[in-house]
C-alpha positions, 0 to 999 in steps of 0.5 A: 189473625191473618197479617192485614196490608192497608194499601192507599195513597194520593187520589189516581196513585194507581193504589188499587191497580199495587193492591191487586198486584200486591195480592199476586206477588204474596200469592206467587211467594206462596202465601194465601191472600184474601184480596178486599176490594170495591172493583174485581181487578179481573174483570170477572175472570177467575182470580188467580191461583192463591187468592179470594176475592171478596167484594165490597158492596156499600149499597147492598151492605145499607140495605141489608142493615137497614132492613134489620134495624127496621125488623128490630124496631118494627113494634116501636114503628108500628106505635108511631104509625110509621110505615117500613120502607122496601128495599128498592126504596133504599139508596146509601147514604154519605158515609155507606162506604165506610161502614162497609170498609170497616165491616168487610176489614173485620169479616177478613180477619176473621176468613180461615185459611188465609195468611195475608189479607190485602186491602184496598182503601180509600184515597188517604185523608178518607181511608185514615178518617174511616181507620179512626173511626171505630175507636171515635164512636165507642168514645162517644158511645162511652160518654153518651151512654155510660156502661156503668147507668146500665146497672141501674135500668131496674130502677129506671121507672121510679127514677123517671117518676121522681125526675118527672122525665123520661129514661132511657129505654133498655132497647137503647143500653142494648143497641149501644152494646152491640153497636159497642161490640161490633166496633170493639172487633173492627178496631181490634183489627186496625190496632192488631199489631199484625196490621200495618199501611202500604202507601202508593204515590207517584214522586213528585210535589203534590204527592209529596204534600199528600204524604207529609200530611197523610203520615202526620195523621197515620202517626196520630193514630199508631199506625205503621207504614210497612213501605211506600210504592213509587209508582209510574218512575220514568227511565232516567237516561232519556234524551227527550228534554220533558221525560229527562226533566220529569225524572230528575223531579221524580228522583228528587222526590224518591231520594227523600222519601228512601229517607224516611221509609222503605221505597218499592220502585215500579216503572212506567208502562207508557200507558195503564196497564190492563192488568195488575200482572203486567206491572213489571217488579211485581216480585219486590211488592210481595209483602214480607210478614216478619216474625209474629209479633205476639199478642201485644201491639209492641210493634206499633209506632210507640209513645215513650214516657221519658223518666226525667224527675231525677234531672229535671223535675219531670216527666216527658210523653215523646209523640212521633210526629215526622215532618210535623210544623209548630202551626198545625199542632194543638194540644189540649188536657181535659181530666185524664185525657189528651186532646191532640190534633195535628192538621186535619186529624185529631185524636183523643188519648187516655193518659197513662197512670204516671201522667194523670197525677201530673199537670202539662208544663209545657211542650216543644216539636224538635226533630219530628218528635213531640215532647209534652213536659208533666210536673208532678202534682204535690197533691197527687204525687207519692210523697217519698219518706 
């Protein structure tokens, strides 16, 4: 599986202009890129020598699934008397683009011949909710249609003759299956640990809001921040009052992120360039893999369980949460799962074997990292001898 750079950021952050530029440098350094995106940077010129372009096209992508779902249920329609729509009918629904995004990121891990796949994502609050949506679905998949019912659709007819209702079909196990599939392969490729995030912001306040809340949910969901671009710095010697005080906010704001993560900075051109290649410090944006990190996701922002039964009593989950507040996080235990939410973002986890024999006691958010305290359950917990 190729490495895969999620490129996103603020809105008008200049992220799809760093993606296509990010994409030349990587293939300047020699890798082979494949370059994902919703509009050809090169206005339909060739692209550069080293790099594919493959183009998303949420309207088509609709269509073209629409179309076989009503192939597939083409008997079913005919019993209703429904009639099938053609295909200039069809306009994409809220929620096309996503759809497509996560079809095309798992058509580019699957490219041959290609070293870096560069991908350039939504806005971020709309790029971490479509990142988190393959695993959501086959949660609800799991809870809704259980695979283990599956096993029992021969006895689907007496069951619904002793019930009096109906069953679920069999089309409706095997739709899930495949969709179950299908989302299996896309999440595989956001949780690969060869998959990590490039932000793109330009410094100051709003950006920094954006950032604070946006990383909140990338640590909810694992993934990490390869580096932060800082886009459209200003010169920081100028004499003009308004440049030299627009600089200072900028180098305010750049000291702080530099803090929390590796900052790539590119300069103002004074006006939008008209081409990723007339970014200057281009170089620096080419991404660097690193060694291969192997089968396991060991590399992924980790969730450590503290082992402090011998001091304490008990036993700790440390979750990253940087630059997380007391007010925005909630916390909730149902069976063997962690219902965790973190400002707008929410994720459900499975707990981990030790956990699941132990009751929540407690929880504090101390230097950006949340700690959950679980006591043993005497009932559950190994008694020793």
């Amino acid at each position: 599986m190729p490495h895969t750079l999620l490129v996103t950021g603020p809105g008008a952050a200049g992220r799809t202009t760093v993606a296509a530029a990010t994409a030349l440098a990587a293939a300047r350094a020699g890798q082979r890129v494949l370059l994902l995106c919703a509009d050809d940077p090169w206005a339909g010129a060739p692209a550069p020598d080293g790099i594919r372009l493959a183009r998303l096209d949420s309207g088509q992508e609709f269509r073209t699934e629409l179309a076989a779902l009503q192939e597939r249920g083409a008997t079913l329609l005919s019993m209703l008397g429904g009639s099938p729509l053609g295909a200039e009918e069809l306009t994409e629904l809220p929620g096309a683009e996503q759809f497509a995004l996560l079809r095309g990121l798992r058509r580019a891990a699957a490219t041959p011949a290609t070293d870096l796949v560069v991908v350039d994502m939504p806005p971020l609050h709309q790029a971490l909710t479509t990142l988190a949506l393959p695993a959501q679905l086959r949660r609800y998949l799991a809870r809704l249609l259980p695979a283990e019912r599956q096993a029992a659709r021969a006895l689907r007819p007496v069951l619904a003759q002793l019930a009096g209702v109906p069953m679920p079909a069999q089309w409706l196990y095997e739709t899930a299956a495949r969709w179950d599939e299908e989302l299996a392969a896309v999440q595989a490729v956001v949780e690969a640990p060869t998959t990590r995030v490039r932000l793109v912001a330009e410094p100051g306040p709003a950006a920094d809001a954006a950032l604070r809340t946006g990383t909140l949910g990338l640590a909810l969901h694992q993934l990490p921040v390869h580096d932060l671009v800082a886009n459209r710095l200003v010169p920081q010697d100028s004499a003009d009052p308004w440049l030299a005080g627009l600089a200072a906010q900028q180098a305010e704001y750049l000291a702080r992120w530099r803090q929390e993560t590796p900052v790539v900075p590119l300069a103002h051109l004074g006006r939008d360039p008209g081409h990723p290649g007339e970014l200057t410090g281009t170089e620096a944006l080419a991404p660097d893999p690193g060694p291969d990190p192997g089968p396991t996701p060991a590399s992924r922002p980790g969730w450590t369980v503290e082992d402090r039964l011998a001091e304490d009593g008990v036993l700790v989950w440390a979750v990253p949460l940087p630059r997380a507040r007391k007010s925005e996080l909630d916390l909730v235990r149902r069976g063997d799962e962690l219902h965790l939410a973190v400002g707008p973002y929410r994720r459900t986890v499975s707990l981990p074997s030790a956990l699941r024999r132990c009751t929540v006691s407690g929880a504090a958010l101390t230097d950006g990292v949340l700690r959950i305290r679980f006591t043993p359950d005497p009932q559950l917990w190994p008694r020793a001898r």
